[in-house]
C-alpha positions as CSV (number, residue, x, y, z in Angstrom):
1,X,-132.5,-67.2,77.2
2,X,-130.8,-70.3,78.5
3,X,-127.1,-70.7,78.0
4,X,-125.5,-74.3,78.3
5,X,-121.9,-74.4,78.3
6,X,-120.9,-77.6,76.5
7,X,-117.6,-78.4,78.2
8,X,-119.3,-77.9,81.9
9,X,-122.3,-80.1,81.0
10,X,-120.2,-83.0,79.2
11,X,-117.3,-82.6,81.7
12,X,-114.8,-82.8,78.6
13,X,-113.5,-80.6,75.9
14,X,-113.9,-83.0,73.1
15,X,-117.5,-84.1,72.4
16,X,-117.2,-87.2,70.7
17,X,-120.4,-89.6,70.6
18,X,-123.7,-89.7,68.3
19,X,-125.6,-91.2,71.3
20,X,-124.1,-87.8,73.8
21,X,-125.3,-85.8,71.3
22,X,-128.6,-87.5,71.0
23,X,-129.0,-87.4,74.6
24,X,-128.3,-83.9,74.8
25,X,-130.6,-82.6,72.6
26,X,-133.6,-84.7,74.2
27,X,-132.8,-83.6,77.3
28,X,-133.0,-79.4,75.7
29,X,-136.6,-80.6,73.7
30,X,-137.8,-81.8,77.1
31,X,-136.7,-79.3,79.6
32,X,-136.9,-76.1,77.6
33,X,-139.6,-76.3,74.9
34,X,-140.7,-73.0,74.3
35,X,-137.3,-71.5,75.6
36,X,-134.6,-69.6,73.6
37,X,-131.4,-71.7,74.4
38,X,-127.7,-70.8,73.9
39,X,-125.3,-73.9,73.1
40,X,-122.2,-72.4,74.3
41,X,-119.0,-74.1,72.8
42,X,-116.5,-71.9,74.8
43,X,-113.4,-74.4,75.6
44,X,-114.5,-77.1,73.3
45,X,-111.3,-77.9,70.9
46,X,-113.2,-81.2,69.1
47,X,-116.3,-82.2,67.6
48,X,-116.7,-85.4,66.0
49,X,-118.5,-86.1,63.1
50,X,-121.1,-88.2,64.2
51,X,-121.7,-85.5,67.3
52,X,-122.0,-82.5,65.1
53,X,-124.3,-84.6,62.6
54,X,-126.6,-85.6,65.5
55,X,-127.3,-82.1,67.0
56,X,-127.6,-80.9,63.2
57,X,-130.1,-82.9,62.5
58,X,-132.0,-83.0,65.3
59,X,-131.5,-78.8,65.7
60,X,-135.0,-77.1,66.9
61,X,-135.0,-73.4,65.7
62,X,-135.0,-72.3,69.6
63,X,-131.2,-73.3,69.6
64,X,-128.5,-71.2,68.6
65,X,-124.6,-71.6,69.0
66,X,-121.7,-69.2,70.3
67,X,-118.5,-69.1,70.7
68,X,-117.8,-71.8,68.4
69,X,-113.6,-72.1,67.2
70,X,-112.8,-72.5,63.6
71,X,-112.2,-75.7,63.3
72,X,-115.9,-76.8,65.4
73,X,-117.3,-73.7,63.2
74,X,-116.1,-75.7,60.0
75,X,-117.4,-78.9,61.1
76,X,-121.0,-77.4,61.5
77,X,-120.9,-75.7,58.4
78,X,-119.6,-79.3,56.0
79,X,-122.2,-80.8,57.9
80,X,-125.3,-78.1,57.6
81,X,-125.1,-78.1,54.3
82,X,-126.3,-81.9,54.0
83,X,-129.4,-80.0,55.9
84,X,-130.2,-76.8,54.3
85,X,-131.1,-78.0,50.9
């Protein structure tokens, strides 16, 4: 399984843009098709809106998340439910 640390790979501990996000996620689909990969969240304090909307939507079943805090937690889970119906 492939792990990507979020703060490492964005340089920041606040992911703030739909286009990062975007990016990001192309970038996974591309370079890891048929590979299991970890987002890890670990030192991320903020998520925006428009991030956590954009990797949502976009989410291939080959992704899961860890160590995600509360409030980032939260976020994804307002925003997954717009997705799971």
């Amino acid at each position: 399984m492939k792990s990507i640390n979020m703060k490492k790979y964005f340089r920041s501990d606040s992911l703030s843009y739909r286009d990062s996000a975007k990016n990001f996620i192309c970038v996974i689909k591309i370079k890891y098709p048929n590979e299991k990969v970890r987002i890890d969240f670990s030192d991320i304090q903020s998520i925006s809106h428009s991030f956590a909307d954009e990797i949502l939507k976009n989410k291939m079943n080959n992704i899961q998340f860890s160590n995600l805090n509360p409030n980032i937690k939260k976020m994804f889970e307002i925003i997954g439910k717009r997705y799971s119906k």
